[in-house]
C-alpha positions as CSV (number, residue, x, y, z in Angstrom):
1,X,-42.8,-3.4,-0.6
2,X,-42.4,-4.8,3.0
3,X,-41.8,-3.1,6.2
4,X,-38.0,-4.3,7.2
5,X,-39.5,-6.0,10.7
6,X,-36.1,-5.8,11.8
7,X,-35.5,-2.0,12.1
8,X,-39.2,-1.6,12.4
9,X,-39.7,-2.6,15.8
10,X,-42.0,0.5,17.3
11,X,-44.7,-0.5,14.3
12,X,-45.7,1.0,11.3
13,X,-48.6,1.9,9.2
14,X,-50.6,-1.1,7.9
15,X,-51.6,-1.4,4.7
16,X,-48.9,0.9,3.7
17,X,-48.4,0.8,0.0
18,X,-45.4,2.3,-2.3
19,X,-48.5,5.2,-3.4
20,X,-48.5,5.9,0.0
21,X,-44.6,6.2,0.3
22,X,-44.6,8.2,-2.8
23,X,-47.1,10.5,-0.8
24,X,-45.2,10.7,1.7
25,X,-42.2,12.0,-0.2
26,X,-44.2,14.3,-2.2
27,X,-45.8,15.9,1.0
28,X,-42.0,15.6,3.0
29,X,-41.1,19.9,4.0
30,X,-37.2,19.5,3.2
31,X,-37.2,23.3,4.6
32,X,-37.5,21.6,8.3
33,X,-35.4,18.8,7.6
34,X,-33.3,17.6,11.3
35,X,-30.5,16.4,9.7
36,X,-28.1,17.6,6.3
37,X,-25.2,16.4,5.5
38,X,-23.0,16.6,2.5
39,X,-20.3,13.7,1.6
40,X,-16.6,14.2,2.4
41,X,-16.3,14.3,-1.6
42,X,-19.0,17.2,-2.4
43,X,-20.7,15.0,-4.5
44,X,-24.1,13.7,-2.2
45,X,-25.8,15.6,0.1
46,X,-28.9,14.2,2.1
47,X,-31.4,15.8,4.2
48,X,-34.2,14.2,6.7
49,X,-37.6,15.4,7.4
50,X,-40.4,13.4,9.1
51,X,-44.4,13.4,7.9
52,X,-46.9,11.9,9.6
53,X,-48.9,8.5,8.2
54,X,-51.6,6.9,9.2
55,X,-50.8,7.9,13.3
56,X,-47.0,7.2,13.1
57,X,-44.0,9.5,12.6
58,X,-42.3,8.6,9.0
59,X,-39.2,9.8,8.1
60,X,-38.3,10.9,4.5
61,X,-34.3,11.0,2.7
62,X,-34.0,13.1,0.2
63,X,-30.4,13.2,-1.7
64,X,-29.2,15.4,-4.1
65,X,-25.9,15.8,-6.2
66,X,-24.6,19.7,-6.0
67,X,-23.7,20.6,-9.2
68,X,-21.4,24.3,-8.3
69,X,-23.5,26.9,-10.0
70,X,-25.8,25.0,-11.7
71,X,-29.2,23.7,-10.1
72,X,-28.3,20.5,-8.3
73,X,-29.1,17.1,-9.6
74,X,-31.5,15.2,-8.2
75,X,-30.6,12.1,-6.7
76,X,-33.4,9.4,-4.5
77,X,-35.6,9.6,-2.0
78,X,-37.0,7.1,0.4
79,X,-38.1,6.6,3.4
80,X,-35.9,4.3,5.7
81,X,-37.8,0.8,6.5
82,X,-39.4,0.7,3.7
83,X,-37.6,-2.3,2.1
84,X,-36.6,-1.6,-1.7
85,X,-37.9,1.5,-3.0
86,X,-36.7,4.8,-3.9
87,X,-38.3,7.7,-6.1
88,X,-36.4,10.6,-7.6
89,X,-36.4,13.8,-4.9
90,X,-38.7,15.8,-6.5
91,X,-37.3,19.1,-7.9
92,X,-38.7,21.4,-5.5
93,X,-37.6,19.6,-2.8
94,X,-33.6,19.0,-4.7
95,X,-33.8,23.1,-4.7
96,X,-34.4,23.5,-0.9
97,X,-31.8,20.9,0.0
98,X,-29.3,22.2,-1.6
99,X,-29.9,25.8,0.4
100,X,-29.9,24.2,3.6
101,X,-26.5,24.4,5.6
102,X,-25.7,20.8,7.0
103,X,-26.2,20.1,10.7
104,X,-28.8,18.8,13.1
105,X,-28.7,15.6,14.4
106,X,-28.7,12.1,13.2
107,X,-31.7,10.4,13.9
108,X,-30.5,7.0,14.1
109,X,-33.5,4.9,15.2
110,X,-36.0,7.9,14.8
111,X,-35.5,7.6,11.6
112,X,-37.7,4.4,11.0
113,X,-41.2,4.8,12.1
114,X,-42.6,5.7,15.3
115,X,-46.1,6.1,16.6
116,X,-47.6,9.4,18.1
């Protein structure tokens, strides 16, 4: 998949590849995620984290559905700018969202990547 070269303007890692973005995901710590929030309806919650790639800053979405008492269900992650992909939050990850209060702050245009 594509960079979106419209949101992407502060660059990206080259010869990034949907393996990589699946890395990414898989090596995201939900547990220091900057923003949670939860839907008005209860039924999606999303938390942001960021990893690093290749010398830039990526940030990683997961999203969950709470489920009351019962373990949540996992919804997607991806990782914004990244133009039409999406993985399944991995379980691990599903279970530390859903302990996390929401808050933080919304990253708005940190959220795509950023060199360091």
């Amino acid at each position: 998949m594509p960079w979106d070269q419209n949101k992407c303007q502060w660059g990206y890692p080259v010869n990034f590849t949907d393996q990589d973005a699946a890395q990414a995901v898989a090596d995201a710590d939900f547990s220091q995620s900057v923003f949670v929030n939860t839907s008005q309806a209860g039924q999606t919650r999303q938390a942001y984290t960021y990893v690093v790639v290749q010398g830039y800053r990526i940030c990683v979405v997961g999203h969950i559905h709470p489920q009351g008492n019962q373990p949540p269900q996992v919804g997607n992650a991806f990782i914004p700018g990244w133009m039409n992909w999406a993985i399944p939050t991995p379980t691990a990850s599903a279970q530390v969202i859903a302990g996390l209060p929401d808050g933080g702050q919304f990253p708005g245009d940190g959220r795509y990547p950023h060199p360091i």
